[in-house]
N, C-alpha and C positions, 0 to 999 in steps of 0.2 A: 843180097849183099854187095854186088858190083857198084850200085848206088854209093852205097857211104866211101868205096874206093875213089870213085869220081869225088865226093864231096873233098876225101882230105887232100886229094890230088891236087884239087881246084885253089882248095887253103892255103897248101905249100905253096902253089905258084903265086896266088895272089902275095902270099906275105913272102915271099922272097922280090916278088918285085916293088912291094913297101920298103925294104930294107933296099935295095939298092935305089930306089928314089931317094929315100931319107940320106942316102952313103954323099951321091950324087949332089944333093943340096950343099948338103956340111961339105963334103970339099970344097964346093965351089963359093958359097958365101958366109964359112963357118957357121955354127950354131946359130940358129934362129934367136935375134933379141929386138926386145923391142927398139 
C-alpha cells in the first residue's frame, strides 16, 4: 500500500506545480491566444 501513497503524493505535487506554472504564465502574459 505505501506505493499508491507515493503515487498520489507524487500527483499532488506534480499538479500543484502545473497549476502554479499555469498561475505564473496567465499573470505574466495573460491567457494564452494565438
Amino acid at each position: 500500500m505505501p506505493i499508491w501513497s507515493e503515487v498520489l503524493a507524487l500527483s499532488l505535487v506534480a499538479y500543484a506545480m502545473g497549476l502554479a506554472l499555469g498561475l505564473l504564465i496567465w499573470g505574466r502574459g495573460g491567457p494564452p491566444k494565438e
